[in-house]
C-alpha positions in Angstrom: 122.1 156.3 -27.5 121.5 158.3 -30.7 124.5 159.5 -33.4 123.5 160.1 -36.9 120.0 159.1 -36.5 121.2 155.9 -35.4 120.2 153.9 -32.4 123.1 152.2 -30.6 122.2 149.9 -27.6 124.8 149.6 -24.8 125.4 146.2 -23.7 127.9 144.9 -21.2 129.6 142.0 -23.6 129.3 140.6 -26.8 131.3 138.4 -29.1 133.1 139.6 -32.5 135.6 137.2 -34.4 135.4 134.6 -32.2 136.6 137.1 -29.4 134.3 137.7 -26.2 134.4 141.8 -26.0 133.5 143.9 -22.1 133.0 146.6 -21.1 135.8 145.7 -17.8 138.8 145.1 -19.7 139.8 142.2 -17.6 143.4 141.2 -19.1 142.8 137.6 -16.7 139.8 137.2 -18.7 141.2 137.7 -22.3 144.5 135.4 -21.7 142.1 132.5 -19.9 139.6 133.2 -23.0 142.7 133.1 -25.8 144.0 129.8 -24.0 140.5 127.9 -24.1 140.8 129.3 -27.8 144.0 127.4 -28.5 142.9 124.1 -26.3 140.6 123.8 -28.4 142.4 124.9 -31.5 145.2 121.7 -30.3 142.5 119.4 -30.3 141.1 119.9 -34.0 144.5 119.7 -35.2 145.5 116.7 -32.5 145.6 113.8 -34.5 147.8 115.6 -37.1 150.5 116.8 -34.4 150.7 113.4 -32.9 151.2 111.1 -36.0 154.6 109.8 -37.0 153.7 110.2 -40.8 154.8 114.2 -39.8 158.2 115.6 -39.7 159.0 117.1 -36.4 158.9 120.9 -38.5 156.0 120.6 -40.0 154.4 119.7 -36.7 156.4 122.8 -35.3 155.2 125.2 -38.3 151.6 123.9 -38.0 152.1 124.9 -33.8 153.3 128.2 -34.3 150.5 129.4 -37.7 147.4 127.8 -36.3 147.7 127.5 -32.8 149.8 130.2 -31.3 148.0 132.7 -33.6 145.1 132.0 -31.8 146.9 132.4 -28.6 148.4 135.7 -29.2 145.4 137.4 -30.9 145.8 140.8 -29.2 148.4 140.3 -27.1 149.8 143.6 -27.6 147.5 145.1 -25.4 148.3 142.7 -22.4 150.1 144.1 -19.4 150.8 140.4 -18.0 151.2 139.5 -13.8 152.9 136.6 -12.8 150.0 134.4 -12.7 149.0 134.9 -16.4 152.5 134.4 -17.6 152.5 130.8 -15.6 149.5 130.1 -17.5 151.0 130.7 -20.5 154.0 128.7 -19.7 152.0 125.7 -19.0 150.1 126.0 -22.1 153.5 125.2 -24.2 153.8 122.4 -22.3 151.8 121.3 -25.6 155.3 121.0 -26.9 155.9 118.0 -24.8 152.4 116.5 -26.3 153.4 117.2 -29.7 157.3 115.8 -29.7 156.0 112.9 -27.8 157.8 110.3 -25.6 161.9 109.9 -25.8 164.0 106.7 -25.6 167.0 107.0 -23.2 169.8 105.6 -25.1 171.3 103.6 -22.0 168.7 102.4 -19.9 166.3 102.0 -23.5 163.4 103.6 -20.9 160.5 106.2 -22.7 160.5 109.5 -20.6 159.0 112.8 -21.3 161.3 115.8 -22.8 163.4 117.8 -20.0 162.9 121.8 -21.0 166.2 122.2 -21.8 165.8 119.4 -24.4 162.3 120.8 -25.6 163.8 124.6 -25.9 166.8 123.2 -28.2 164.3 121.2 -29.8 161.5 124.1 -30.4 164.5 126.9 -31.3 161.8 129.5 -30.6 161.3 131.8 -27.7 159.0 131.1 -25.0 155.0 132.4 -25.8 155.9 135.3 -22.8 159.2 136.5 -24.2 157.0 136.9 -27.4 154.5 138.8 -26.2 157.4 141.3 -24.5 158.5 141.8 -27.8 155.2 142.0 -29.3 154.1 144.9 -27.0 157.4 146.8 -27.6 157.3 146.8 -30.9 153.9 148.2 -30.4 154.8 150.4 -28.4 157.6 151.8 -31.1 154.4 152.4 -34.0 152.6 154.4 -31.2 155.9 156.8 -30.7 156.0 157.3 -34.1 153.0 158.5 -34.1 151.8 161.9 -34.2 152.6 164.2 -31.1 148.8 165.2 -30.7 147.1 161.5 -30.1 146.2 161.0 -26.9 147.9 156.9 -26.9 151.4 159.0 -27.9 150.6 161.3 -24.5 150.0 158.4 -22.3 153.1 156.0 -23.8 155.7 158.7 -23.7 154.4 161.8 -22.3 155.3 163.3 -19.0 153.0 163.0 -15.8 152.0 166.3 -14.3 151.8 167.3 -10.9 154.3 166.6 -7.6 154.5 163.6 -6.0 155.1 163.9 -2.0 158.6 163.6 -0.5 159.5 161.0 2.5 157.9 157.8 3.1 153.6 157.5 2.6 151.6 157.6 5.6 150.7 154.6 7.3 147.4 153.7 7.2 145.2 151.6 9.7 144.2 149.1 7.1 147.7 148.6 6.3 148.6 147.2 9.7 145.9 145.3 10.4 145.8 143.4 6.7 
């Protein structure tokens, strides 16, 4: 492809700040790719988040600048299904990894954090209620932007055409799926 006497060579992915681009746009692909990012992200920073030498809100502020700003790199663009915000559920579990262990008071037994406990403890929302807010306040630059962008005629412009009245036609591949 030629523009400006340049040469430009189509390819079907490549890699630019550490973040694997396509050409499909798979939103599975970029929330599996973002959580590998932060696994491996936890690890480098492991043995810091698991010693005792660290105040429970420094290991908190180290979680939420290095290893969730990995995770939500983009995340604004995410339209999220069920699956991929159950993913991302069960990547904070790293909470219960870096709070560790508690002692029952009564029975003096170690037992993992309830999520009741580990929501008072982390006073933050969860990872999907911030990428909700994330996209919405995206979603307020793009209305302020000008009327003549194409984003601003998708986000709040209105569809043309009819849509048909009644119930759709059944289809045979429907009743035999």
């Amino acid at each position: 492809m030629w523009i400006d006497n340049n040469t430009f060579k189509r390819v079907e992915e490549f890699k630019y700040l550490g973040t694997t681009l396509t050409n499909q746009n798979s939103i599975a692909e970029a929330v599996k790719s973002r959580l590998r990012s932060g696994n491996a992200c936890y690890h480098t920073v492991q043995n810091i988040l698991s010693s005792r030498l660290l105040s429970k809100n420094l290991k908190i502020k180290i979680y939420r600048t290095i290893i969730m700003a990995v995770v939500l790199y983009g995340c604004e663009t995410w339209s999220l299904t069920l699956r991929e915000e159950r993913k991302l559920r069960v990547f904070e579990n790293m909470l219960r990894r870096i709070f560790g262990p508690r002692r029952e008071e009564v029975t003096r037994e170690w037992r993992r954090f309830h999520n009741e406990e580990l929501n008072d403890l982390y006073s933050s929302p969860n990872i999907v209620r911030v990428i909700k807010s994330r996209r919405m306040r995206w979603a307020g630059h793009v209305a302020r932007m000008d009327e003549k962008r194409e984003v601003y005629r998708v986000l709040l412009g209105k569809p043309e055409g009819k849509r048909p009245l009644g119930r759709p036609r059944s289809r045979w591949v429907d009743k035999y799926r």
